[in-house]
N, C-alpha and C positions, 0 to 999 in steps of 0.2 A: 160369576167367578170363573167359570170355565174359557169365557171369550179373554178375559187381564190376562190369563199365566201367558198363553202363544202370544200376544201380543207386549208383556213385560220381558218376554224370551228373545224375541225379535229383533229389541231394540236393546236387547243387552247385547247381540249380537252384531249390533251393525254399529256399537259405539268401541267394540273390543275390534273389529275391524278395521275403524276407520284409524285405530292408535297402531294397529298393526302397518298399516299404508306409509302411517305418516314417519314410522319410525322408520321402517325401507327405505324410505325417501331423503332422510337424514342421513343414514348410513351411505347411502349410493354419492350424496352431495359431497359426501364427507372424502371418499375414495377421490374423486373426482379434483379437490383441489389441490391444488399444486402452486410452489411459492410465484410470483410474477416479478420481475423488472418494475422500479416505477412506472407508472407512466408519465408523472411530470416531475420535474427537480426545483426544489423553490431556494434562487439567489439570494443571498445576506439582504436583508431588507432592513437599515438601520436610518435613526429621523438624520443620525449627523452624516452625511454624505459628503464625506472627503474626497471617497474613487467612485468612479463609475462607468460601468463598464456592460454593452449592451449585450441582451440576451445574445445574439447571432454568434456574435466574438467569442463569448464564455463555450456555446457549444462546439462551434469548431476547433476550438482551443482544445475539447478534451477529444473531439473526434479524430480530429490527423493522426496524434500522435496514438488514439486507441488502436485505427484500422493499418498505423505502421507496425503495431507489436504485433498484431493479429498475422498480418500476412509476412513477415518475418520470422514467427516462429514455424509458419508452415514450411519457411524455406528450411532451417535451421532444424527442423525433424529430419525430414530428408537429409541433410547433412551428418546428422547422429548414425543414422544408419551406416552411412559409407565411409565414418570415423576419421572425414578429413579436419585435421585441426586448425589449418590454418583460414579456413572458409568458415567453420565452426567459431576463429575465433573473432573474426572478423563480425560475424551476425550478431555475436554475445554483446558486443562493444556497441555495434545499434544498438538492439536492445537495451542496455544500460540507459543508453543516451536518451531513447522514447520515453521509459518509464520516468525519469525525470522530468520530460517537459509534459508528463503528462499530471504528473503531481504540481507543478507549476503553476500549471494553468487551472488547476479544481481549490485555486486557494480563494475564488470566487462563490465559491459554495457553501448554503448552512450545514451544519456541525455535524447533523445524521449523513450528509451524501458524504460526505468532506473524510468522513471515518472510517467509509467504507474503501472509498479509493486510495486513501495513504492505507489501509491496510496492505491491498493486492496490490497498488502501484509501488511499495517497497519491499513487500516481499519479489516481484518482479525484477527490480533492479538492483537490489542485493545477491540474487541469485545468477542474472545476467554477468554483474560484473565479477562473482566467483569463477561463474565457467568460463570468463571469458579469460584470467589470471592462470586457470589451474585448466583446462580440459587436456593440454599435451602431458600433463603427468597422470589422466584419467585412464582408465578403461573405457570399450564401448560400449559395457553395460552402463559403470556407472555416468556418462554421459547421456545416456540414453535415459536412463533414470532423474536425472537432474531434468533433462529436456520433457518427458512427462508431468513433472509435476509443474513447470513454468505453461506448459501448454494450457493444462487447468486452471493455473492462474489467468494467463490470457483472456480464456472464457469468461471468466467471470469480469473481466474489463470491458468484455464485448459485449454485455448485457447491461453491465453499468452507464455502456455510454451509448448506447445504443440508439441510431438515429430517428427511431420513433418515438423516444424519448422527449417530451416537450421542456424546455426551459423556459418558466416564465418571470416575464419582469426582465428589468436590468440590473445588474447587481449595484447594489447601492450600501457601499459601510465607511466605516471611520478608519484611518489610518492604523490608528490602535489592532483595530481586531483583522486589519489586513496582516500586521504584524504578527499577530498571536498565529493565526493560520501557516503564516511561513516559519515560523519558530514550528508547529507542530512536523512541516512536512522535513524539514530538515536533521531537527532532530529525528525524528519517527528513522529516514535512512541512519543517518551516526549509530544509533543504540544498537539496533538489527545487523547493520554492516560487523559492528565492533562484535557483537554476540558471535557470530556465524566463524570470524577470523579468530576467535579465542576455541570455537568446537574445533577447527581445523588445523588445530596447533601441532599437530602430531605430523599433519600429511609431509609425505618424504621430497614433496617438491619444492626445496629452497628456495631456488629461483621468482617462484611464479609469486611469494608474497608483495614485491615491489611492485608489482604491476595491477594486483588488486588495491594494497593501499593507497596507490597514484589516486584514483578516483576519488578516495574518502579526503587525500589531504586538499584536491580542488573543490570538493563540494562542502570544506572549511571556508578557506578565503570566499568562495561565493556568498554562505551566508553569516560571514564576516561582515562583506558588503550590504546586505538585509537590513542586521541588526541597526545600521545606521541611524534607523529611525526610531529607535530606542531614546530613550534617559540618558542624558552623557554619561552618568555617575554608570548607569546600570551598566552601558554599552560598553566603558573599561575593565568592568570585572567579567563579565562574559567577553571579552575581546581573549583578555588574557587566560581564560580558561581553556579557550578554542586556540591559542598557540599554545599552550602548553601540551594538550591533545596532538598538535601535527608535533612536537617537537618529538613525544613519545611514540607517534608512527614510524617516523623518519629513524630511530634508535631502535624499533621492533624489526625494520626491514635491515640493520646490519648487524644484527647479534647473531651469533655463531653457535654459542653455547646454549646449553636445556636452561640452564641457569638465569642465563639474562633474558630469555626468550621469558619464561616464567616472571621473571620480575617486571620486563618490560609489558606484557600482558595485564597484571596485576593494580601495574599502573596506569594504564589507559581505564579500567574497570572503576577505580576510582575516582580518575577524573571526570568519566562520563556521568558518574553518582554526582560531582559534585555540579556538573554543566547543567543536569537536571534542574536539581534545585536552586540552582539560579535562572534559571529559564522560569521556572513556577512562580518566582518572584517577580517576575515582570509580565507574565499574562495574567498571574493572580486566579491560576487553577488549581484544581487539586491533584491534576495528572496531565502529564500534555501528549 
């Protein structure tokens, strides 16, 4: 009896140990991870292969225009500082124009990468083409402010597309879902854009609204030309919903009054409710 206790004690000892270890060792793992970049991005892989279009293409496609927002907003910081607006607005208008072809070109990509970059790739160019409308009626804070939070945005473009990044395969889909992906990126700006220009209804810079709206009424006609490849029947009633859209931009940028400004507003809000749902009708989602 005497030799079991020190030896029942012992081994009680080195099993409450070994939990002690192991749970350190969970805890230290735990501190240690931290979220990562893919490493590889898997292309639309579908049996009916309409387009096709090789991996090399797809990634340079999102790289150029990733590494032109990157080092363009590094110019266009510097620029915030020294509060020149006319250089300031000059970068914004890249800007703008990047983040687009950079949403363009990721229409080659499955659902989960494809969500992530219409997310930051439209908040990127909604915000570009504000500052690029509005920074001479800004302060240097607040452009300085605006240019911080697109710099974040940026990063997070630079991680997404980032050249160690593997693309494998070649993209391979059906027309169809080539379309649903450009219905998403186009609308995804329209809604965003239209949100941001209804928060900003107040700003005292009359002038600068034309110049932002310009962009949203050409990236109408553009995916005017998209929907082509739609359903005749479909492509009339979404044709006409997207003029009726520029018609109420075009009547937003010459009203004078709170009055029409408010109405004209109210009514873009509507139309874009009804643009949705008709957009849903022909990818046959639940949200686009």
């Amino acid at each position: 009896m005497k030799n079991k206790l020190p030896n029942a004690g012992f081994k009680t000892l080195l099993i409450v140990t070994s939990y002690l270890m192991m749970f350190a060792s969970c805890n230290k793992n735990k501190k240690n991870v931290q979220p990562q970049p893919p490493k590889a991005v898997e292309l639309s892989q579908e049996t009916k292969c309409e387009i096709s279009v090789p991996a090399s293409t797809v990634q340079n496609g999102l790289l150029a225009p990733a590494e032109n927002i990157k080092y363009s907003m590094i110019k266009l910081h510097e620029l915030g500082k020294d509060h020149h607006h006319e250089l300031v607005t000059e970068q914004a208008d890249y800007l703008t124009e990047q983040s687009f072809s950079l949403l363009k070109n990721s229409v080659y990509l499955t659902t989960h990468y494809l969500d992530s970059l219409i997310e930051y790739g439209t908040l990127t160019s909604v915000k570009a083409n504000n500052l690029f409308a509005r920074n001479h009626s800004m302060s240097r804070a607040q452009i300085n402010s605006v240019i911080d939070e697109m710099v974040r945005l940026s990063d997070t473009i630079s991680m997404l597309t980032d050249r160690k990044i593997l693309i494998n395969k070649k993209a391979c889909m059906s027309s169809a879902s080539m379309l649903e992906n450009q219905i998403r990126v186009y609308f995804s700006i329209l809604n965003t854009g239209m949100a941001l220009i209804r928060s900003t209804k107040e700003s005292p810079c009359n002038t600068c609204l034309a110049g932002e709206v310009a962009f949203y009424e050409a990236l109408i006609k553009s995916f005017r030309e998209e929907l082509i490849k739609a359903p005749t029947n479909q492509y009339k009633i979404v044709s006409r919903s997207l003029s009726d859209l520029e018609h109420s931009l075009h009547e937003l940028t010459t009203a004078h009054e709170e009055e029409e400004v408010h109405h004209s507003l109210e009514t873009i809000e509507r139309q874009m409710d009804r643009l949705e749902s008709e957009l849903l009708d022909i990818t046959g989602r639940n949200s686009i």
